[in-house]
Structures are given as C-alpha cells and as structure tokens.
NULOTI-365570 format. One record per residue (C-alpha): residue in one letter; x, y, z. Coordinates in steps of 0.001 Angstrom, whole numbers, padded with zeros to 6 digits, always signed. Example, Ala and Ser with C-alpha at 12.3 -4.5 7.8 and 13.67 -1.06 7.14 Angstrom:
! residues 2
A+012300-004500+007800
S+013670-001060+007140
//
This chain:
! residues 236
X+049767-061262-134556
X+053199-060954-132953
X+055565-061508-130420
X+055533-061482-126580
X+058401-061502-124460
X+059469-063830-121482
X+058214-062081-118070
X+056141-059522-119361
X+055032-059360-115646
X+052316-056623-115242
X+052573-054506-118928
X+052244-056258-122175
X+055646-056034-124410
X+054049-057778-127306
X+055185-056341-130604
X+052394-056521-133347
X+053781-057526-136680
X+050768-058990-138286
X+046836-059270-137987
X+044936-062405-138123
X+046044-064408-140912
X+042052-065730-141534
X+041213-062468-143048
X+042345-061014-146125
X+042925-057827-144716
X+046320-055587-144883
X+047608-052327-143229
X+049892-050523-145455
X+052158-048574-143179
X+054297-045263-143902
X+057094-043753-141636
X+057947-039737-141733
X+061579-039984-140921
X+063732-037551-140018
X+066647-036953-137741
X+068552-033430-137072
X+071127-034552-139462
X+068385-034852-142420
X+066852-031521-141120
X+069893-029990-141408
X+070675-031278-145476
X+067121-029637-145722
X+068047-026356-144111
X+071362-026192-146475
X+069565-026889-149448
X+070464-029971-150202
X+067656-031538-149614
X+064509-030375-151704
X+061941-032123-148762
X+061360-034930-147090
X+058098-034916-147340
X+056503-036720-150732
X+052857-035373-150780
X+052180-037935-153974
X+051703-040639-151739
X+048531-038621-149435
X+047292-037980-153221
X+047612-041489-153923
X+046038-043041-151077
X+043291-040545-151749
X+042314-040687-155390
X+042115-044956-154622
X+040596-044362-151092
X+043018-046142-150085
X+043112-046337-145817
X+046709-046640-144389
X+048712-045741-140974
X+051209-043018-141001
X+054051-042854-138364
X+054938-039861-137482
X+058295-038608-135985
X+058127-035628-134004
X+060925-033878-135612
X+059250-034568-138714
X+056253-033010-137465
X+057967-029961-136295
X+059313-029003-139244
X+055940-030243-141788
X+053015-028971-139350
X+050813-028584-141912
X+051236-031581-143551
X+050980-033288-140503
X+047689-032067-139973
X+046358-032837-143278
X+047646-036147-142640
X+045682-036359-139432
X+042665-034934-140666
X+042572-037372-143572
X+039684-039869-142463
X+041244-042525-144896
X+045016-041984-142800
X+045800-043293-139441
X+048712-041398-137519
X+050819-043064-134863
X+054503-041860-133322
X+057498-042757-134710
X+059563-041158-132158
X+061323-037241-132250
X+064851-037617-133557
X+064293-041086-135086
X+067679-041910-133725
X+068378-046107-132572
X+066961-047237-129644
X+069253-050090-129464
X+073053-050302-130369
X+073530-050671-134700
X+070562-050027-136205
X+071408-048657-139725
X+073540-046751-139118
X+071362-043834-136640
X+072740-042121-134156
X+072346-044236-130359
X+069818-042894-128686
X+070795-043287-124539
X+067959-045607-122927
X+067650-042916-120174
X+066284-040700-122954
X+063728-042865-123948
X+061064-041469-122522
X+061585-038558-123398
X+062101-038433-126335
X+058480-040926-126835
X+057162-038061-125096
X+058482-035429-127051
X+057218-036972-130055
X+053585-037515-128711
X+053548-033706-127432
X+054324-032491-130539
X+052176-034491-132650
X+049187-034226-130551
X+049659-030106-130301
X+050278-030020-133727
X+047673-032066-135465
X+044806-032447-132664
X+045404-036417-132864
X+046839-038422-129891
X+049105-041963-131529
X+048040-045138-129632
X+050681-046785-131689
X+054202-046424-132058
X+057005-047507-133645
X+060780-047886-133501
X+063092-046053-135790
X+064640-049007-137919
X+062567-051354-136083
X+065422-051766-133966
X+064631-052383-130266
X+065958-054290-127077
X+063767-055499-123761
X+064424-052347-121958
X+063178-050145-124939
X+059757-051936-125086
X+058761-051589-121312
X+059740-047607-121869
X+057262-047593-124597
X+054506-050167-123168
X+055117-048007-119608
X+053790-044383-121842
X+050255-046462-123010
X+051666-047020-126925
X+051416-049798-128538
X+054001-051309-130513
X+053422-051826-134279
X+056078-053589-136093
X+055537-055696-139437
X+055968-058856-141243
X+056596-057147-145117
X+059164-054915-146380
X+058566-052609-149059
X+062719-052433-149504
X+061866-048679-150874
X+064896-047251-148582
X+067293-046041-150971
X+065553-047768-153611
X+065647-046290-157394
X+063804-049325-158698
X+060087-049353-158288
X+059844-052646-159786
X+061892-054096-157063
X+059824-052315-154488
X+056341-053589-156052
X+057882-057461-156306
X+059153-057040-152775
X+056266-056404-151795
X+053617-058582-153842
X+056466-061967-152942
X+055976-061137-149135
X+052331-060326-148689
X+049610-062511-146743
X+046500-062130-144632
X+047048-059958-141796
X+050140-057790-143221
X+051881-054698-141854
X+053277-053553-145006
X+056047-050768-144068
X+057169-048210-146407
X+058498-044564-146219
X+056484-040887-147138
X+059795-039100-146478
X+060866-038594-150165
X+064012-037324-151438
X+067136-039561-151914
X+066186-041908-148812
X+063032-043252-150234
X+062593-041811-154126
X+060627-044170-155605
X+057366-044900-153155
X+054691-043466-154562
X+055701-044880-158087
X+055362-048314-156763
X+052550-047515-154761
X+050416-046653-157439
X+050906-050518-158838
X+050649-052135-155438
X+047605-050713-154591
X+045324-051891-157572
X+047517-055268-157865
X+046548-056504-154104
X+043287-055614-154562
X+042477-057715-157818
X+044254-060565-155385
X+041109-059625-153240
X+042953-057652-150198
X+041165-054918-148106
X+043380-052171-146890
X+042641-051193-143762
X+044062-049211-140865
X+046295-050829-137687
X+043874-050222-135615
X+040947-051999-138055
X+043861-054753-138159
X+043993-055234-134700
X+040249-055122-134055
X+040006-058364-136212
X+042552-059808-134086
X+041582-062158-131830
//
C-alpha cells in the first residue's frame, strides 16, 4: 500500500502509493498545478489556461471515477471549475498544496518552499478549496512528489493523508500521447495510483488524448477505476 517511516512515534507518516495488489482495482489520479509564476504567463497572455476541461468531459461520457488534486492557487484562480469538479459524484478532490512550490530541496525545478511555511501554506490550500467548492480534501499530495521526514509530520500533524503513486503517466511536457498511453499500460497493476495532470497548456498538452485510449484499454484488461478513497477502503 506504501511506505512507513522509522519512528513514526504517535502520527502515522505512511505515504500511500498503491492499494491492495489482490484486487484489480485502480485510482487514476489528476493534479491542478499551478504556481504564481504559471499564473502570471496566464495573466500576460501567454498562457491560454491551465485548466483542460476535456479531461472532466472524458471521465464523464465513460463514467469514469478518478481523484483530482487540487492546488489552492489553482483553485483561486478556476473557482468554478473547481466546483464542478467537486460536485462531480464520479471525481474525488484532495489538496495539492497553494503555490505548488518544493517541499524539499530540487524537485523539478519549483521554487523551495521554507519548511516553516508548511503549514501554512497546507492550510491555505485546504481554506480555499473547502470555501470555494463546499468539499473538505482528506488527502493530499506533494508538488513533484518531492518530500523529506519533516514535510510528512507537517502534513500527517493537519489530519491529511498522504497519497503518492506507483505509475507515471510521463504526460509532463509530453507531445506524444502514444508514449503517455504505453507508459502507462507497461506500469499498471492491481492497486495503482495512476498520476497524471488536468492543467493543460504546454506543461501537460496531450492528457486527455491519451486518456481517452487508457481508459477503454484497462478496462478490456478487466480494471475497475475507482476513487483513493474506494482504493484505500479495500486496503487491508
């Protein structure tokens, strides 16, 4: 299911990449990035959005269940897509922190975020997306998946949970759907977190093409797609 650090004393740092591997069950996961700098390509103009509203069409028309991470900037700036989101009975939303900067030194190349504004900016994420869409995140999740000790008893400390994964879409940056759906269909198993970006634009432009062959191709392989949490409660 995942990893549990030495000394986890009173909290639990585990770090949920997978469900149980018995079941032919998968969570397809999407983050909503985005980070001042991206808001600010998007105020210029030179960004169109970074929001790909294909992908909610998608996941509809093949009732298709999946977990959305939401960042808080993100949020902010798409309130009304946010809410859709959340009101979707088929999507799942969780926080994906505010400014989706690193929690832990390189991580892609985002911005450091301090540890002693950790919290906060958790918080600030869970405010917004809670006010916004009516929908309190149990999970959350690390910008990059990048992370150290300290960063996961922050988190565990607020009540979230920590939802990783175990398969990469590779759709970051990615002009070849064909990569993304091979990436994807090569890495698969019982019990998958499946991460991939709703974002759109030049950082992820070619999701919802491959998502449209993923989605029938793991099913005729006999996969369910369900939602973290439905994950989780098959988890023993």
């Amino acid at each position: 299911m995942g990893k549990l650090l030495p000394e986890a004393a009173s909290i639990s740092l585990q770090v949920v990449e997978n469900g149980d591997r018995r079941l032919p069950k998968v969570a397809l996961t999407f983050d909503a990035d985005m980070t001042p700098e991206m808001l600010l390509l998007l105020q210029k103009g030179f960004q169109k959005s970074w929001y790909n509203a294909a992908i909610k069409e998608t996941l509809d028309a093949t009732h298709t269940k999946a977990t959305v991470f939401l960042g808080g900037l993100w949020t902010h700036t798409y309130p009304k897509e946010a809410k859709a989101l959340a009101m979707d009975p088929l999507i799942e939303i969780g926080n994906h922190s505010y400014n989706h900067y690193a929690f832990s030194s390189w991580c892609y190349g985002l911005p450091l975020l301090p540890n002693t504004k950790d919290a906060d900016d958790v918080e600030m994420a869970q405010n917004i997306i809670a006010q916004t869409t009516g929908v309190t995140p149990r999970y959350f999740r690390f910008p990059g998946g990048c992370y150290e000790r300290v960063n996961l008893e922050t988190v565990a400390k607020l009540g979230l949970t920590i939802v990783h994964w175990d398969t990469v879409a590779g759709d970051g940056f990615n002009d070849d759907p064909t990569s993304i759906v091979r990436q994807v269909e090569s890495q698969v198993q019982n019990g998958s977190i499946i991460v991939m970006h709703i974002h759109d634009g030049t950082y992820a432009p070619k999701t919802d093409d491959a998502l449209v062959k993923i989605i029938p191709d793991l099913r005729k392989r006999g996969f369910e797609f369900v939602k973290v949490s439905e994950l989780l409660q098959d988890t023993p």
